[in-house]
C-alpha positions as CSV (number, residue, x, y, z in Angstrom):
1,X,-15.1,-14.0,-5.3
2,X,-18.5,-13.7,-3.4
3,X,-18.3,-10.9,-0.7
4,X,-21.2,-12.2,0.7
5,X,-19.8,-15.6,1.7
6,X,-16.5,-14.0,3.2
7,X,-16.0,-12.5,6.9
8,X,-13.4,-11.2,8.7
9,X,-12.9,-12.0,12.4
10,X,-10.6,-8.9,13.8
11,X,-9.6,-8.4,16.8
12,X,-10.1,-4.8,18.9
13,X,-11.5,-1.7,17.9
14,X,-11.2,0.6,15.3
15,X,-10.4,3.6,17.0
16,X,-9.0,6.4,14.2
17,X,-12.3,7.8,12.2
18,X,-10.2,8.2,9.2
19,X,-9.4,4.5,9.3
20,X,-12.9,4.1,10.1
21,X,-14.0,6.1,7.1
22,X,-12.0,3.8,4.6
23,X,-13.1,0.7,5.9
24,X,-16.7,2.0,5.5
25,X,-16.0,3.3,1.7
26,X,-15.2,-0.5,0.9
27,X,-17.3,-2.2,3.2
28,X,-20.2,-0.4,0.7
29,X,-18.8,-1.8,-2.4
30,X,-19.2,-5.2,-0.8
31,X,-22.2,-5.8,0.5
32,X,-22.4,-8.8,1.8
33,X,-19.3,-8.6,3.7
34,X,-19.5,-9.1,7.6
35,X,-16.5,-7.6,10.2
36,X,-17.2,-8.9,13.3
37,X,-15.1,-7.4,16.2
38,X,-13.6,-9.5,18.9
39,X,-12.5,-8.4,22.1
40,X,-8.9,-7.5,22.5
41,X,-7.4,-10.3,25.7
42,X,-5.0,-12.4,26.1
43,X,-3.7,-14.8,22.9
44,X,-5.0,-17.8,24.2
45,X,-8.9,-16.3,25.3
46,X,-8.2,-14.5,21.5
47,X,-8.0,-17.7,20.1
48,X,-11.0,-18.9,22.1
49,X,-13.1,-16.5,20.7
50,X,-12.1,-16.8,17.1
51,X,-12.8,-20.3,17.5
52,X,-16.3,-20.1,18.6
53,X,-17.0,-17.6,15.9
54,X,-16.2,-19.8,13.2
55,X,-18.6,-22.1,11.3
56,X,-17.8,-25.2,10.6
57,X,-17.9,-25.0,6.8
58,X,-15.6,-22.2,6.6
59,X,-12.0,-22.1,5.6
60,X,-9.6,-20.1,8.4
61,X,-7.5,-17.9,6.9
62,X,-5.1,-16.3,9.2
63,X,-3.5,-12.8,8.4
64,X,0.7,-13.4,10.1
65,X,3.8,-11.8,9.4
66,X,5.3,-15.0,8.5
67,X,2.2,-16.1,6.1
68,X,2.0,-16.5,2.4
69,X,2.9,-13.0,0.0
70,X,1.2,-12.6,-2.9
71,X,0.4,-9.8,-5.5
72,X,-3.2,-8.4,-5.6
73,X,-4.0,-10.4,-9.2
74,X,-2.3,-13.4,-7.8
75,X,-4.2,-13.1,-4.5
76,X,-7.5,-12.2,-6.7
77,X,-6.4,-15.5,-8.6
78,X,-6.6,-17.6,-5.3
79,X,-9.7,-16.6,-4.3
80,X,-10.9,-17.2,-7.9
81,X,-9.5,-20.9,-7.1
82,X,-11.7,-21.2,-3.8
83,X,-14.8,-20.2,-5.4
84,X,-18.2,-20.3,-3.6
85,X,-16.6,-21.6,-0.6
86,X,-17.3,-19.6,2.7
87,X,-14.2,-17.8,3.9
88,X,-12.9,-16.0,6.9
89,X,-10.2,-13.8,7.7
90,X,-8.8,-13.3,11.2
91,X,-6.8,-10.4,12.0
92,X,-5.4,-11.3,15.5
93,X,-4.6,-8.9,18.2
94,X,-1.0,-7.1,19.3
95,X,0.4,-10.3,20.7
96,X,-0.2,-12.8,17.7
97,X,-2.3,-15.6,17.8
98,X,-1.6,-19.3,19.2
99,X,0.3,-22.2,17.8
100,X,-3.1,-24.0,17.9
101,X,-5.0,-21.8,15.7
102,X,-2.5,-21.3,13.2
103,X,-2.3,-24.7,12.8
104,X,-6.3,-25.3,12.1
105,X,-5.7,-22.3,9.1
106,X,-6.3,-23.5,5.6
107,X,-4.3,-21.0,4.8
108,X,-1.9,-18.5,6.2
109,X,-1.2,-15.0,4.7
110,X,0.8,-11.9,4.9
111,X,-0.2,-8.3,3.7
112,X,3.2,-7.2,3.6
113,X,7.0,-7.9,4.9
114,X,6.5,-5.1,7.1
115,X,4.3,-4.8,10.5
116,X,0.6,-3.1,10.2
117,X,-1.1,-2.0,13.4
118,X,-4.8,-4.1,13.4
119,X,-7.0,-0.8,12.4
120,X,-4.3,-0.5,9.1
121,X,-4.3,-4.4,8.5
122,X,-8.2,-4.6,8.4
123,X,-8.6,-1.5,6.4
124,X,-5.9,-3.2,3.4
125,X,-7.7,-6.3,3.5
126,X,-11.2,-4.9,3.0
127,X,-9.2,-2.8,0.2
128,X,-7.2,-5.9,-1.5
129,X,-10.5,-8.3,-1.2
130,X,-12.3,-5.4,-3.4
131,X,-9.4,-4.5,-5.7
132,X,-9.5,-8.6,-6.1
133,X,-13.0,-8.3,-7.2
134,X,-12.6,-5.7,-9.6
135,X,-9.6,-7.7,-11.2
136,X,-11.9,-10.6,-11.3
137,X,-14.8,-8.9,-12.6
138,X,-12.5,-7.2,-15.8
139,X,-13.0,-3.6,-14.2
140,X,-10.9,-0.7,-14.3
141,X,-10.1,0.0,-10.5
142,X,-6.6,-2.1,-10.8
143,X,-4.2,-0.9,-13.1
144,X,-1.1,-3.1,-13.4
């Protein structure tokens, strides 16, 4: 996994420091990776906006409740399988995203059964795309 050729698309603001803090302490141990905010709306002008900030050559992957679970070394695994290509990750506001957009996702994917608030969801996935790294790499941050 190349941090550099990932991005995640999130929508709203981060507005606890703590939360804040964390997603800074990983964002430094992959440089290279880009958050880009979007602006909280409606679903539909959520979508439009995720859809304008994707490039072409990137493959959508859409963070849902109903999405795919895997285990971190399973998910390391997968990203492992997509190789150099570009990725991004869209965490989509309060009210979901549209039909249409989870449709165009090459691949749809859940956290956890349970329900995250944004600010928690981005901070886990900055967390679980460097704790994939590290399985990757052979280091010693994941213990299973």
């Amino acid at each position: 996994m190349n941090p550099s050729r990932c991005r995640i698309l999130a929508v709203g603001k981060v507005r606890r420091g703590w939360i804040q803090e964390g997603i800074d302490l990983y964002l430094k141990r992959l440089p290279g990776l880009n958050v880009i905010e979007l602006r909280d709306s409606t679903p539909e002008k959520e979508a439009e906006a995720v859809q304008a900030a994707i490039h072409p050559k990137e493959n959508l992957i859409i963070l849902m409740e109903q999405g795919e679970y895997l285990g971190s070394v399973l998910f390391a695994k997968r990203l492992e399988h997509l190789g150099n290509e570009r990725l991004v990750f869209v965490i989509g506001g309060a009210d979901g995203m549209t039909a249409k957009l989870k449709s165009r996702a090459n691949w749809q994917l859940s956290l956890s059964p349970m329900t995250f608030p944004h600010e928690l969801a981005r901070l886990i996935l900055v967390e679980q795309l460097f704790r994939a790294q590290t399985i990757l790499q052979g280091g010693p941050y994941h213990r299973a």
